[in-house]
C-alpha positions as CSV (number, residue, x, y, z in Angstrom):
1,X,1.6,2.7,24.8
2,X,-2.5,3.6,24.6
3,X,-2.0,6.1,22.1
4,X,-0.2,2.6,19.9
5,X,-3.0,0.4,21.3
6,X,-5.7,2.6,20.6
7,X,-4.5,3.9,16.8
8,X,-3.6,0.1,16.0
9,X,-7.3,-1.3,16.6
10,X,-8.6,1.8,14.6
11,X,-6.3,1.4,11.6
12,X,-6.9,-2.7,11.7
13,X,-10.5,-2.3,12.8
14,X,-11.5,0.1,9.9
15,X,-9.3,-1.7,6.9
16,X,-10.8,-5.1,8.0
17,X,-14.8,-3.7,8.0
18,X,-14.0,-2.0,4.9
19,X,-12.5,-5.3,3.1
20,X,-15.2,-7.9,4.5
21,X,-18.2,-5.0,4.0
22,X,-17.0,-5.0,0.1
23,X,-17.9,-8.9,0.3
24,X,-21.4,-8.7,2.2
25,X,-22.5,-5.4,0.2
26,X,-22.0,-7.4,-3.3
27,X,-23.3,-10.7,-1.9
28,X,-26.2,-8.8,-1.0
29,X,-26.6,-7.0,-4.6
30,X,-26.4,-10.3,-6.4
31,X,-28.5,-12.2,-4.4
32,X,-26.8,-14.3,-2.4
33,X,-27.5,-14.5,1.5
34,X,-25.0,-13.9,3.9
35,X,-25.3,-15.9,7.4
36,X,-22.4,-14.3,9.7
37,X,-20.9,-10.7,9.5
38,X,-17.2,-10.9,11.7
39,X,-15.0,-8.5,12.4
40,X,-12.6,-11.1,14.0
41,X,-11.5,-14.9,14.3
42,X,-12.4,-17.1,17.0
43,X,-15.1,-17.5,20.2
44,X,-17.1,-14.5,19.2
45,X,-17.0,-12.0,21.8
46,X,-20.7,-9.4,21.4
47,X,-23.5,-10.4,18.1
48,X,-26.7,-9.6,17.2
49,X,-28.6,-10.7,14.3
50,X,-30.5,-9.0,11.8
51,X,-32.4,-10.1,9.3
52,X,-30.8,-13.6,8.3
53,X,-27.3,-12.2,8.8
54,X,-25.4,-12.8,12.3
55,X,-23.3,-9.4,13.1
56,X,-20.4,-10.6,15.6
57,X,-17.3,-9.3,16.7
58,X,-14.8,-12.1,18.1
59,X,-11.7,-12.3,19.8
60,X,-8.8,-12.5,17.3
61,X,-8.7,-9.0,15.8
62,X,-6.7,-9.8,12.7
63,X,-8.9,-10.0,10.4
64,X,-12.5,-11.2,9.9
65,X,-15.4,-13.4,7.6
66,X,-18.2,-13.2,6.1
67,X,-20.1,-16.5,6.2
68,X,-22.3,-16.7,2.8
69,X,-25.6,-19.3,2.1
70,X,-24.3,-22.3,0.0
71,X,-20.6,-21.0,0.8
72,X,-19.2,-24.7,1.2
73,X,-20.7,-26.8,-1.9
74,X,-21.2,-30.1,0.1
75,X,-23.2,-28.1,2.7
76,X,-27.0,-28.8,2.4
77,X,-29.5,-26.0,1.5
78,X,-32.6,-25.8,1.4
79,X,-35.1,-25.7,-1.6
80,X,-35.9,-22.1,-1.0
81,X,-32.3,-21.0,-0.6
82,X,-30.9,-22.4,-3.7
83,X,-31.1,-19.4,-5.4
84,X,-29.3,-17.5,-2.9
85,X,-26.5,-19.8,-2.8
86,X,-23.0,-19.0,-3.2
87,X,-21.7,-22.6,-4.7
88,X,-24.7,-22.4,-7.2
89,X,-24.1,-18.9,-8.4
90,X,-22.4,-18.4,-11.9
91,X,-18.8,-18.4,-11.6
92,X,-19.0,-14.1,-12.5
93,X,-21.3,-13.5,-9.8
94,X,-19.1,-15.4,-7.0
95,X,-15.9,-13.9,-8.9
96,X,-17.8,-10.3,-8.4
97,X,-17.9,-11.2,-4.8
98,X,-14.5,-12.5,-4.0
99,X,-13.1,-9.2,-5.9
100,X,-15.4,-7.1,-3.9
101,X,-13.0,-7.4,-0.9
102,X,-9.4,-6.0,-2.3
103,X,-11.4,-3.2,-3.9
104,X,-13.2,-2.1,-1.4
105,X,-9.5,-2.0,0.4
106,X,-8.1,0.3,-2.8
107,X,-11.3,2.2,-2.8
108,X,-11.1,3.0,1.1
109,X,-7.2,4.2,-0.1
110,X,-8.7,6.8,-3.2
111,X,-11.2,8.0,-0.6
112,X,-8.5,8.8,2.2
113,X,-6.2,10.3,-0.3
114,X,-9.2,12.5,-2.2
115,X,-10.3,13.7,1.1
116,X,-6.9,14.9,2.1
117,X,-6.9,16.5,-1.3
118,X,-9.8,18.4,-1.0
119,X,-9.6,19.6,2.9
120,X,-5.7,20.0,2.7
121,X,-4.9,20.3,-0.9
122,X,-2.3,18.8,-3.4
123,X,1.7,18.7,-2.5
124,X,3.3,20.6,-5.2
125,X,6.5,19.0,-6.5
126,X,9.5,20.6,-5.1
127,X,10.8,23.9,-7.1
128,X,14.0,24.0,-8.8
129,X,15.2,26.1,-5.5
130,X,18.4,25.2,-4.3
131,X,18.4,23.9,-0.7
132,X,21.7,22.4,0.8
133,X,25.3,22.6,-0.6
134,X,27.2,19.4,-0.3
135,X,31.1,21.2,0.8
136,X,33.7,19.6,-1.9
137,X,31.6,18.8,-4.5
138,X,31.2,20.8,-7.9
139,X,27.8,22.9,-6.9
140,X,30.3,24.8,-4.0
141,X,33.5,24.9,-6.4
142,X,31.2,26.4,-9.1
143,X,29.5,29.2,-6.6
144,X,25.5,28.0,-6.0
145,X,24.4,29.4,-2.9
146,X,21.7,28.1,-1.0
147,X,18.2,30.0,-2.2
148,X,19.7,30.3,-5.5
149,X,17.0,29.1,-8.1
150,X,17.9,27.5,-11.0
151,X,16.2,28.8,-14.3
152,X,17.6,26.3,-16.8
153,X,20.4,24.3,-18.0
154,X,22.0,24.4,-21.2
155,X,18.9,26.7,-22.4
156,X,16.1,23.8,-21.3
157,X,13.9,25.7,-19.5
158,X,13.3,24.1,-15.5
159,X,10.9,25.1,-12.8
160,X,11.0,21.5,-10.9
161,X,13.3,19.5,-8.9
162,X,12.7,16.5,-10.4
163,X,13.7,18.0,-13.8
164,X,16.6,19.5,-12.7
165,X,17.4,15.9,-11.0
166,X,17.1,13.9,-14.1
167,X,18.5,16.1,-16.3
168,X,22.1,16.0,-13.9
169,X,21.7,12.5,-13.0
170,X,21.7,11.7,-17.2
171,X,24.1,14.1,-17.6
172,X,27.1,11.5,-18.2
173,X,29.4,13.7,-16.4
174,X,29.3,16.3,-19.1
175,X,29.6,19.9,-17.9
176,X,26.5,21.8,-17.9
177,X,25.3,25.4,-18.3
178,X,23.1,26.3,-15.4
179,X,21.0,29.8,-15.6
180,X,21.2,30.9,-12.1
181,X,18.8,33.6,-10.1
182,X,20.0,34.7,-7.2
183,X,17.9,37.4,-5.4
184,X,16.9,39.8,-8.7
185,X,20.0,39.0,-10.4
186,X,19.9,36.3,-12.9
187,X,23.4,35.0,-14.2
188,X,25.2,31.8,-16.1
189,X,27.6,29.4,-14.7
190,X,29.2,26.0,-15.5
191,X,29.0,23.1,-13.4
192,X,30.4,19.4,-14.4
193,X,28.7,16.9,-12.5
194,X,30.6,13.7,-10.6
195,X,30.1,10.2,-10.6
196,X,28.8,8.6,-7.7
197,X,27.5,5.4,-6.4
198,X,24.3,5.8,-4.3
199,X,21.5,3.8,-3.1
200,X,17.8,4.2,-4.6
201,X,14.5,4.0,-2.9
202,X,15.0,-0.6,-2.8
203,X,18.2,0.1,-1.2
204,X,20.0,-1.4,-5.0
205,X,23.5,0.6,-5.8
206,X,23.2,2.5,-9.0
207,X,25.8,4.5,-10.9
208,X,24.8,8.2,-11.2
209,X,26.0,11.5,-11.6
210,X,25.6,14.7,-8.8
211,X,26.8,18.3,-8.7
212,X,26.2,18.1,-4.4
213,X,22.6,19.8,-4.2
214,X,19.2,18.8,-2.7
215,X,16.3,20.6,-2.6
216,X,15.0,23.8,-0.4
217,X,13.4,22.9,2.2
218,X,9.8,24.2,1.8
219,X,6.3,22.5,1.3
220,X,3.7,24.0,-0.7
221,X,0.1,22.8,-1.2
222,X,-2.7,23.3,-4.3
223,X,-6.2,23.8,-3.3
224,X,-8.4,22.1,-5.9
225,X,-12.0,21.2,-6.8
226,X,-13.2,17.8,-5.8
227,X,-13.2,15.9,-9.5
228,X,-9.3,17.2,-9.2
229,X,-9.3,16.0,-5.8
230,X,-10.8,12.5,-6.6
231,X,-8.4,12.1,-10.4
232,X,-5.4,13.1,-7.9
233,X,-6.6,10.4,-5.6
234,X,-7.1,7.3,-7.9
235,X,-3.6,8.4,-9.3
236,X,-1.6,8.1,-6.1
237,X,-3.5,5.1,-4.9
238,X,-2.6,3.5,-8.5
239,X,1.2,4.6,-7.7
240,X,1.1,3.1,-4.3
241,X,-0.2,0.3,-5.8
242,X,2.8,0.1,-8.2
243,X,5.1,0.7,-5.8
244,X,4.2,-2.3,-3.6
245,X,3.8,-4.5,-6.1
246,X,7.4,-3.2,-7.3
247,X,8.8,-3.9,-3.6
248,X,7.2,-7.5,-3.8
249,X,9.1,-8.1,-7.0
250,X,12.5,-6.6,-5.0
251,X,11.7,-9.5,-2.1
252,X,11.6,-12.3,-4.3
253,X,14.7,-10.9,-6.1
254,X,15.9,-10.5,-2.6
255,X,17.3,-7.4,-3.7
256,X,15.0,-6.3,-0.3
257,X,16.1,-8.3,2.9
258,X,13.1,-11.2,3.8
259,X,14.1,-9.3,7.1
260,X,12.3,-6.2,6.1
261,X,9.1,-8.6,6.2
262,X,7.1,-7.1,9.6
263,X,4.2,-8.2,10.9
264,X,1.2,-6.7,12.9
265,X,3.7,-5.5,15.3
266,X,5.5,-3.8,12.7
267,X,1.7,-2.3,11.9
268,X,0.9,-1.4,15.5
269,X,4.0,0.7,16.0
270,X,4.2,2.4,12.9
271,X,0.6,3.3,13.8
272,X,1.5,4.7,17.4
273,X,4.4,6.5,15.7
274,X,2.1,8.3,13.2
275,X,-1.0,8.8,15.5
276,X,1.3,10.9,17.1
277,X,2.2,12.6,14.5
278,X,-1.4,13.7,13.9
279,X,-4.5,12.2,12.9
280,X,-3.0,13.9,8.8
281,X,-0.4,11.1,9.5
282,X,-2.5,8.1,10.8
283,X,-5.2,8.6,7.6
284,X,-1.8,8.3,5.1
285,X,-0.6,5.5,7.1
286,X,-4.4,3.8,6.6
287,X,-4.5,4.2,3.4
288,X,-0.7,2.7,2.5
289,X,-2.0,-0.2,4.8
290,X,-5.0,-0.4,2.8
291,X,-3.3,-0.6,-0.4
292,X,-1.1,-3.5,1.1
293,X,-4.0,-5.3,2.3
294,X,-5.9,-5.5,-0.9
295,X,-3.0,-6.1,-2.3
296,X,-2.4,-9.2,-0.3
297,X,-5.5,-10.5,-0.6
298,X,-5.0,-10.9,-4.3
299,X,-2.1,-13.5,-4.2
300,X,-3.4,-17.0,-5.4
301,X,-2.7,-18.4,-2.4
302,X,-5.9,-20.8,-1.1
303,X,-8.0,-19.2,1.9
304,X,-7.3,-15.6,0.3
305,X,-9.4,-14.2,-2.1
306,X,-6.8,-14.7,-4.8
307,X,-6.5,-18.4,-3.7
308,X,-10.8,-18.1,-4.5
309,X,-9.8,-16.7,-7.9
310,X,-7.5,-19.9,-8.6
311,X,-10.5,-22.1,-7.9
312,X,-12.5,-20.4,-9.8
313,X,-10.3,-19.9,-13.0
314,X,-9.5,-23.7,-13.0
315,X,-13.4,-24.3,-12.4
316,X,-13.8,-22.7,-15.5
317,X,-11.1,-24.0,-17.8
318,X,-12.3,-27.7,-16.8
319,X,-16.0,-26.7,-16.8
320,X,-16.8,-28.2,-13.6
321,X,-15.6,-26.9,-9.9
322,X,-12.9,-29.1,-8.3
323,X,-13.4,-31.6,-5.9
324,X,-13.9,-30.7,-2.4
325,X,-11.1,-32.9,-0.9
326,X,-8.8,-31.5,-3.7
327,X,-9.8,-27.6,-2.3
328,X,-9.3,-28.9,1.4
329,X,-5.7,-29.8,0.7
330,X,-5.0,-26.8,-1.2
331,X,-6.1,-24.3,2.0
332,X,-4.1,-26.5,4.1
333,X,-1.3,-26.1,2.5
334,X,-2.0,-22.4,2.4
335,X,-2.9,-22.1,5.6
336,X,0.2,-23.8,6.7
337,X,2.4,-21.3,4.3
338,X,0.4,-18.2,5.9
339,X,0.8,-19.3,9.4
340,X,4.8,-19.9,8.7
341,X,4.9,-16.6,6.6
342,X,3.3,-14.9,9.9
343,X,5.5,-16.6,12.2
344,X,8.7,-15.4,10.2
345,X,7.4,-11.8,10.4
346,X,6.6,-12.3,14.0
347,X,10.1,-13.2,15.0
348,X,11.5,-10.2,12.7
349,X,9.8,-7.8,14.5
350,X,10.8,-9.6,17.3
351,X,14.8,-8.9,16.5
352,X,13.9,-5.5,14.9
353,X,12.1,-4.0,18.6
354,X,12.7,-6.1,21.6
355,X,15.8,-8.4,20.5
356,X,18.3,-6.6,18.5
357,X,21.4,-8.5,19.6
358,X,19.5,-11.6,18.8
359,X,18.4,-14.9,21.2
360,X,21.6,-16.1,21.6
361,X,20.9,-19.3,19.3
């Protein structure tokens, strides 16, 4: 329970100063003064101020502000601090700022995965080495043993898994000439691959074909130079970004559950589970969590940065920014659709952990 307690106000704590520090650091840079620095909602809890900037931390840990001069338009600034405003700034500068946030998220993400990269090294895709044979199904009828590696099929040349995969999966059930080595020996044999129906990484059935093989069992890491390590690392935090957007796409299609939706107490155990794991596990975790975040944050929903982004893109289509009243309505509403959205997640985590025979309603 402390070790979930502990690794859940870490991983929340860090993603949240990294996202709100990306809004104060580029507020700063353009010129426009920042009056509170939260790590939190609510009563604030400890603060000091600095400078013109209030550093707090409140009670509500989910999340956090950062209060900017000039931030609501109707609120009155002085002479001297009209340069420094928010609502006065040029709609790229106060589009810089809003953006700041989700990046910093994605850059936080590239840095976890580039360090790993460097102090740990690069996973090597899974050789064409066979693991596990499936008893009944064409691999064991045609004689692959596991350990066996196979060189090629029908004279392509393979050295990965995911090769070997592809090439079987496409293979339309057509039989296949597999160059086998087994121990110094290398040999031929013929394998004709079955249909089957399985399940991909959304949980959708697909049609595809198998032979009854998975991979051996056996992880293998590349040691590489940091520019390697940092190219690796903006290329995996692009995939994960792909992938989550693609799992998004599966939700509205419901082709995902809305159960599957978790909330922060989805967040805090998968946290305890991987802090104890190892502190390898909890950095992955961060950075996936990261990736979502910024993600998030993007949706043109009012009171999220993408909401920001709305307002500013109609602001600039009609030349002149929209009405306060009309923007008050519009985070209501938002705020209204978050707080349900939250409340949903909240009670599927509340079946998925502590009520999985349901209230009896």
């Amino acid at each position: 329970m402390l070790t979930t307690i502990v690794s859940t106000v870490i991983v929340l704590g860090i993603l949240v100063f990294v996202h709100e520090l990306g809004h104060f650091l580029l507020a700063k840079k353009l010129g426009v003064g920042v009056l509170t620095f939260s790590l939190g909602f609510g009563p604030k809890l400890i603060g000091r101020k600095f400078g013109e900037t209030h550093y707090q931390i409140s009670v509500f840990p989910l999340g956090g502000f950062v209060k900017l001069t000039g931030e609501n338009p109707e609120e009155e600034v002085k002479e001297e601090d009209r340069r420094r405003s928010y609502s006065l700034a040029p709609i790229w500068k106060r589009a810089l700022i809003i953006g700041s946030g989700p990046f910093f998220n994605f850059f936080l993400a590239i840095l976890i995965f580039s360090l790993i990269n460097i102090f740990v090294g690069i996973p090597l895709p899974p050789s064409s080495r066979v693991g596990e044979i499936s008893p009944g199904l064409p691999a064991e009828s045609a004689g692959l043993k596991k350990g066996d590696t196979i060189l090629s099929i029908d004279g392509v040349a393979i050295d990965k898994w995911d090769d070997l995969s592809k090439i079987i999966r496409g293979s339309q059930g057509k039989e296949l000439l597999l160059k086998v080595k087994r121990n110094d020996e290398a040999f031929e044999i013929k394998v004709t691959p079955n249909p089957s129906t399985q399940k991909n990484l959304f949980g959708e059935e697909v049609q595809t074909f198998i032979i009854g093989i998975t991979p051996f069992d056996e992880v293998a890491v590349q040691k590489v130079n940091p520019v390697t390590a940092l190219g690796t690392g903006i290329l995996q935090t692009w995939q994960g970004i792909q992938l989550t957007v693609l799992g998004i796409v599966k939700i509205i299609q419901r082709v995902i559950p809305a159960k599957e939706i978790g909330s922060p107490i989805m967040i805090a155990k998968l946290a305890g589970e991987q802090a104890r794991k190892g502190i390898l596990s909890l950095a992955l975790f961060t950075a996936i969590i990261s990736i979502n975040l910024g993600l998030i944050n993007l949706f043109p929903i009012p009171i999220l940065d993408g909401g920001h982004f709305l307002f500013l893109g109609l602001e600039a289509i009609l030349r002149r920014p929209l009405s306060i009243k009309k923007m008050e309505i519009a985070q209501q509403v938002g705020l209204i659709f978050i707080i349900f959205l939250m409340l949903f997640a909240i009670y599927n985590d509340l079946i998925r952990y502590f009520f999985p025979g349901g209230f009896g309603f």
